[in-house]
C-alpha positions in Angstrom: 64.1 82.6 108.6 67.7 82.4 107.9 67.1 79.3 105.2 64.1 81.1 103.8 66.7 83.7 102.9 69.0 82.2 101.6 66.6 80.0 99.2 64.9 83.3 97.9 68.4 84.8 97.6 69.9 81.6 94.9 66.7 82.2 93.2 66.5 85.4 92.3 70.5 85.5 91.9 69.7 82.5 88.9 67.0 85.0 87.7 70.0 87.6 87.2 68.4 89.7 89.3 71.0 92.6 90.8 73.0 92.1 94.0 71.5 95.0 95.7 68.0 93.8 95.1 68.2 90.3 95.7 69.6 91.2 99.0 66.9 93.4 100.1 64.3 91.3 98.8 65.2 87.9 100.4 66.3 89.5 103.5 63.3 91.7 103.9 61.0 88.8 102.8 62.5 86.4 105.5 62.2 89.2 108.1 58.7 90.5 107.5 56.8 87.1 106.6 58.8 84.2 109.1 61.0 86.3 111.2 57.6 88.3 112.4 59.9 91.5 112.1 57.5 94.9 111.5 58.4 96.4 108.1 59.2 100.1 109.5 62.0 98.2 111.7 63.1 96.2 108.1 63.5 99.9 106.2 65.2 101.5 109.6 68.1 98.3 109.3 68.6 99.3 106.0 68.9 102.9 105.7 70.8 102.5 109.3 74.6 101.7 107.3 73.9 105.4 105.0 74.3 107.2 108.5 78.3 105.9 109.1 80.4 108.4 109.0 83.4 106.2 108.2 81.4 105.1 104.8 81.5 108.8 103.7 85.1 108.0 102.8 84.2 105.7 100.0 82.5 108.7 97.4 85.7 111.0 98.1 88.3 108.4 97.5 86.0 107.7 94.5 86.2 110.7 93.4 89.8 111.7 94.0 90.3 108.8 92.1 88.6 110.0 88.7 89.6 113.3 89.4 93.5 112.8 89.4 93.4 109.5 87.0 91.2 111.3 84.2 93.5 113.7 82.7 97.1 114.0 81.8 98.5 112.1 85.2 97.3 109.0 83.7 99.6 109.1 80.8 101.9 110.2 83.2 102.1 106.9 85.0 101.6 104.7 82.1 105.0 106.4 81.3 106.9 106.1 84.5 105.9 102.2 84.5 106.9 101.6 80.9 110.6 103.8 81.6 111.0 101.3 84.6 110.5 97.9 83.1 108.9 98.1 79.3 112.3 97.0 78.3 112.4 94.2 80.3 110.9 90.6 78.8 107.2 90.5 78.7 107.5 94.6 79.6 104.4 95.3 78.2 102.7 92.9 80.9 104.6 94.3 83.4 103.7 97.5 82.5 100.3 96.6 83.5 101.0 95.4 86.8 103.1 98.6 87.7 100.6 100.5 87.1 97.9 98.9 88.2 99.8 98.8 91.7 100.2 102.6 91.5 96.6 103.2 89.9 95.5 101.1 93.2 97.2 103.9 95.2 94.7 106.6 93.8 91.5 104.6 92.7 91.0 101.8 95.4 88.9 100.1 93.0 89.4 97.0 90.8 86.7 97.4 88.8 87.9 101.1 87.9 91.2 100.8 87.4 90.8 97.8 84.9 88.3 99.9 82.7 90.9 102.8 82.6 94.2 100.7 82.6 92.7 98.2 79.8 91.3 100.9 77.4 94.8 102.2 77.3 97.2 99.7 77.6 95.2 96.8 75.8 95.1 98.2 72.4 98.6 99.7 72.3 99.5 96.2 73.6 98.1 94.4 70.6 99.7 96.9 67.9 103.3 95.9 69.8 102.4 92.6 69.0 101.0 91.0 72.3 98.4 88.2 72.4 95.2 90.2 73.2 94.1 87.6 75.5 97.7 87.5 77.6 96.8 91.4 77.6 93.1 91.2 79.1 95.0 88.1 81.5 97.4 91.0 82.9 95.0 93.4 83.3 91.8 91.2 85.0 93.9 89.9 87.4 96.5 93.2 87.9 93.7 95.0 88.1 92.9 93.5 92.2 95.3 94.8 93.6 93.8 97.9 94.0 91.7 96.4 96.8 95.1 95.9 99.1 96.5 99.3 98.8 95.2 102.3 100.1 92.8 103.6 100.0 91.0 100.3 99.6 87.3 100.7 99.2 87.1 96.5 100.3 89.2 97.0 103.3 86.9 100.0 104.2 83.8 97.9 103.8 85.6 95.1 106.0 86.3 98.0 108.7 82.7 99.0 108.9 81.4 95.3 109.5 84.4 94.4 112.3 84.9 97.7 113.2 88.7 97.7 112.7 91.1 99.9 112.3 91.5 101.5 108.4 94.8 102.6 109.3 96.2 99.4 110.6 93.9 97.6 107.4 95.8 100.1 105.0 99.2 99.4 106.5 98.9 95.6 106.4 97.5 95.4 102.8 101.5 97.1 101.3 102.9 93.8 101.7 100.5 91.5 100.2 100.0 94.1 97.8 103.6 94.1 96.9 103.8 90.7 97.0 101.1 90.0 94.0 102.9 93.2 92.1 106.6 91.0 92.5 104.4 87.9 91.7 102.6 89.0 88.1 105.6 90.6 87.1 107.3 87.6 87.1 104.7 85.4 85.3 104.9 88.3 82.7 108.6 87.9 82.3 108.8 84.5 81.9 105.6 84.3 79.8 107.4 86.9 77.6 110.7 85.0 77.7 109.0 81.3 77.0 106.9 82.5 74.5 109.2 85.4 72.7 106.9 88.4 73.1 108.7 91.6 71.7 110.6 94.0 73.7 110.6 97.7 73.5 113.6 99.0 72.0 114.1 102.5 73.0 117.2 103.4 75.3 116.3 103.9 79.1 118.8 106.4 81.2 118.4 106.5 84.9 117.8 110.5 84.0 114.7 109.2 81.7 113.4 107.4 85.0 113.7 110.3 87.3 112.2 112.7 84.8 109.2 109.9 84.6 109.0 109.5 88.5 109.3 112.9 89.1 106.3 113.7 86.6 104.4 110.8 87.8 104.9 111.9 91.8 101.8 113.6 92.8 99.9 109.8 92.5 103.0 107.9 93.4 102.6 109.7 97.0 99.0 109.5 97.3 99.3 105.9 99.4 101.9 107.2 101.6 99.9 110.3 102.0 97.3 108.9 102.8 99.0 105.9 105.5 101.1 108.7 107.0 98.1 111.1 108.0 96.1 107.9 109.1 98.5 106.1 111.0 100.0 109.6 112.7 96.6 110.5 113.6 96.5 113.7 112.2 92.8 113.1 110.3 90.5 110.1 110.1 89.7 108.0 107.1 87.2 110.4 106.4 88.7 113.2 106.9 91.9 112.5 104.4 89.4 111.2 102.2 88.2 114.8 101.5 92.1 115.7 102.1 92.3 113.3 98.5 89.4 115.4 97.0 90.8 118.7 97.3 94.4 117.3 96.7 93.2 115.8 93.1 92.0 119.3 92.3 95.0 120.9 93.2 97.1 118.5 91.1 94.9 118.4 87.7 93.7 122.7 88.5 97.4 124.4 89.0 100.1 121.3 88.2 98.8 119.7 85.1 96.3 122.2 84.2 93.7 119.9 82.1 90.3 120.2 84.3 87.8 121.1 82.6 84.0 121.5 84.0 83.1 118.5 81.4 85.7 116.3 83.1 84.5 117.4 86.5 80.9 116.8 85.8 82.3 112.7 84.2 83.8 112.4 87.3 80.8 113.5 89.7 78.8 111.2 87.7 81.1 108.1 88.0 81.3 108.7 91.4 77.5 109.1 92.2 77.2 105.8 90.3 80.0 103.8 91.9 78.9 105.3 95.1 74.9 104.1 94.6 76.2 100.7 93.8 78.2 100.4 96.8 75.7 101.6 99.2 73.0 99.8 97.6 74.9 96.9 98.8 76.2 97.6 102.3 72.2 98.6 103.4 70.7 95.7 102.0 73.8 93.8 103.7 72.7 95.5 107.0 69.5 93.7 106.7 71.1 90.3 106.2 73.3 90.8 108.9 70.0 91.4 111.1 68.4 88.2 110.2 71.3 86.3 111.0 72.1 88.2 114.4 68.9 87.3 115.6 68.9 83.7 114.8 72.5 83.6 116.1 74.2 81.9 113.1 77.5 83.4 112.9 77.5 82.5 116.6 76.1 79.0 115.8 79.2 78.2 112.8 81.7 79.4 115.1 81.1 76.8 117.9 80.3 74.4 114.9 83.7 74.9 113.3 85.4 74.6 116.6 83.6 71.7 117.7 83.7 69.4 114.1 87.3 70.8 112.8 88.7 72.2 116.4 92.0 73.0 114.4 92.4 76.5 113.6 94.8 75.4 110.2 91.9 73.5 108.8 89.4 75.9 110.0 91.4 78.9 108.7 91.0 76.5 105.2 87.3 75.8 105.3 86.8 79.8 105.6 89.0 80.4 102.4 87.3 77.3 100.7 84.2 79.3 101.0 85.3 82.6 99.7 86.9 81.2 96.9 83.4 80.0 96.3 81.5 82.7 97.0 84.1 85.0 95.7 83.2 83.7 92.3 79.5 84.4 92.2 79.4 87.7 94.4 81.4 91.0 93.7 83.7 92.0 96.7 82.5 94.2 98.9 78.7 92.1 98.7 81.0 88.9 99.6 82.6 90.8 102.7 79.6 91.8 104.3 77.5 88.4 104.0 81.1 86.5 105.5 82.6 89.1 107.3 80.1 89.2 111.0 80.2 84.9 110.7 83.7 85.0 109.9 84.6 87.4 112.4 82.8 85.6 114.8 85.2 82.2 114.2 88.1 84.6 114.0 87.9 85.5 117.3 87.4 82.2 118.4 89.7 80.3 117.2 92.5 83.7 117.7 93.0 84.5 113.8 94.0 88.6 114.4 91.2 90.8 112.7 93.8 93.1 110.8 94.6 89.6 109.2 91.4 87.9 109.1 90.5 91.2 106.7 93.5 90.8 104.4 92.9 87.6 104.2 89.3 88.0 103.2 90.4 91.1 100.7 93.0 88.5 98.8 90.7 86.0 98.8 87.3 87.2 97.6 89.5 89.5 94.9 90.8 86.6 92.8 86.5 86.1 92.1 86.6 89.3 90.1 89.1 87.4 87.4 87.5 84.3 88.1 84.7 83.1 85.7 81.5 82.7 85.9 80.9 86.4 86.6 84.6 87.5 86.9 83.9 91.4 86.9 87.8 92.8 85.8 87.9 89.2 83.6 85.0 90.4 81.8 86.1 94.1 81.9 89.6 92.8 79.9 87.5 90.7 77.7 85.1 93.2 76.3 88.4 95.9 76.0 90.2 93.1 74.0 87.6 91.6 71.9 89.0 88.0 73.2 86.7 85.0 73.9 86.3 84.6 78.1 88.0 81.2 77.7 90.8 82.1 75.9 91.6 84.7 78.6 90.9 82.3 81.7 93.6 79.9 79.8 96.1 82.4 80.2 95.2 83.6 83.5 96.4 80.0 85.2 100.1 81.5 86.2 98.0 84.6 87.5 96.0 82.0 89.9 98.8 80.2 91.3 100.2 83.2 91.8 97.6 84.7 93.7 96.8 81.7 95.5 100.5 81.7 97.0 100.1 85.2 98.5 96.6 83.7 100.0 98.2 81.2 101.8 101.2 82.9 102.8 98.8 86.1 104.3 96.8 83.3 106.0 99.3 81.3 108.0 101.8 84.1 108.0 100.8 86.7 110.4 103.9 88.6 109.9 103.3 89.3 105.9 100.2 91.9 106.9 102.4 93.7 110.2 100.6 96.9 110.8 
């Protein structure tokens, strides 16, 4: 059944078919035809995930997202990053990474915040006199860490398949997080410095930065708004999600003053979109997950791995070989929920903490989004920059290494993701 599935799946993933749909057609082929499963128990599995309440968090931190990045606060934030390092060699770039590490605060999405970062940054970018490709580099691969700070949609699809904590996942993504911000911003500094890119020229006062910070504060305190409530225990993921909602409409209704019922309606949309694709994913997921529970194969490749590789350091390897793999043909929260019950299972096996296994799998499967062959935030940057795919992924090799550093260290570091 399990092989059946699989098959189908590569097939109708070479066809171009959707995610979403190859899922639910390999999986509910596999189940109905060899597994001997009745259909009615098939459609049950997957409109089963739709019923979590924890999953009701992902639509509201969509769309507290939208709601507070869509208007005037974006500029707002584009300005405090460029006050803080614009000056700075390769600024531009780092300008990028800033505030993609603060737009990851309010969006949790990778894909979102490198369609609203790129459009503004990219072309302004370019007129300063920055390669366009170096641009869409920064922006594909700053872009991911929005799925390591809160409120991490990934890390709350990780929480529904291992049922862990969101508010211990949240807490352990800062330093990773952190760690890739430090990390880009220095390949943009030295890429700037090597290669002579121009530096912004107005004067910077540590009253300019204030004024910026200060203006830029209502999403600069959204991730420790959100970690504080979570980790006090004052509301549940949910719970502050819809805390977010009503907080975005405070912010852009009485502080900034700029929504408008056609910005509302754009950002009810976006989020009934983003939201469809998501779920469209997790319940066909659901279904895959079935098939393999009953055939016992996360079960199975956890006493494999232990048997043939019994140590944990080249174990821990093989799983991260895979989702570098994987990660390159499957978007993020698709890749989590095929890996995540196996990996789980060999996880707890082997003693590799869940919090970390998660963090792990978040760093991981995100350098696939800038990754060709289907790269989602590489071919986000591309089509904003009007650069050639290759001529982006040749500028994006500091960005790997980088990323790649931060992968091993969260994987045989326990320490760098304390919660």
């Amino acid at each position: 059944m399990t092989l059946m599935m699989l098959l189908v799946f590569g097939l109708l993933l070479v066809l171009a078919l959707p995610v979403g749909y190859a899922l639910i057609i390999s999986s509910g082929l596999a189940a109905i035809t060899v597994g001997g499963i009745p259909s009615v128990a098939a459609v049950v599995k997957i409109f089963q995930p739709t019923q979590s309440f924890p999953l009701l968090a992902i639509p509201f931190f969509v769309l507290s997202g939208h709601l507070m990045m869509g208007g005037i606060l974006g500029s707002k934030l584009i300005h405090f990053a460029t006050s803080l390092v614009g000056r700075f060699h390769g600024g531009l770039g780092q300008v990028t990474v800033v505030g993609s590490t603060v737009f990851g605060g309010v969006s949790g999405s990778a894909v979102a915040e490198a369609s609203a970062l790129g459009s503004m940054l990219i072309p302004w970018q370019k007129r300063e006199g920055y390669p366009g490709a170096f641009c869409a580099a920064v922006t594909a691969s700053s872009s991911v860490i929005a799925g390591l700070i809160p409120p991490s949609i990934p890390l709350i699809v990780y929480a529904a398949v291992s049922n862990a904590s969101i508010a211990s996942l949240f807490l352990a993504g800062l330093i990773p997080g952190g760690l890739l911000c430090l990390g880009f911003m220095l390949v943009c500094y030295l890429t700037g410095r090597l290669r002579g890119f121009p530096r912004l020229t107005q004067e910077v006062t540590a009253r300019g930065v204030l004024k910026a910070a200060l203006a830029a504060a209502p999403a600069l305190a959204m991730p420790a708004f959100i970690v504080i409530l979570l980790r006090a225990g004052i509301a549940t993921p949910t719970e502050v999600s819809v805390m977010a909602v009503f907080y975005g409409l405070l912010v852009s209704s009485m502080l900034y003053r700029d929504l408008s019922m056609r910005r509302l309606y754009d950002a009810l949309v976006h989020t009934a979109v983003t939201t469809g694709v998501v779920m469209l994913v997790i319940a066909a997921s659901n279904l895959v997950g079935y098939v393999l529970t009953v055939e016992a194969v996360p079960t199975l490749v956890a006493e494999w791995s232990v048997d043939v590789l019994k140590n944990p350091i080249l174990i821990i390897l093989m799983m991260n070989l895979i989702m570098l793999v994987v990660g390159m043909f499957l978007d993020l929260p698709a890749a989590i929920l095929l890996l995540g019950p196996t990996f789980v299972a060999i996880g707890s096996v082997i003693g590799l903490d869940l919090i970390q296994l998660g963090i792990m799998m978040a760093v991981n499967l995100s350098i696939g989004l800038f990754t060709p062959p289907v790269g989602t935030t590489l071919f986000i940057g591309a089509a904003i920059s009007k650069e050639p795919v290759g001529a982006i992924v040749k500028e994006l090799w500091p960005f790997y290494l980088v990323a790649l550093a931060v992968l091993g260290i969260v994987s045989f570091v326990p320490a760098a993701t304390f919660y």
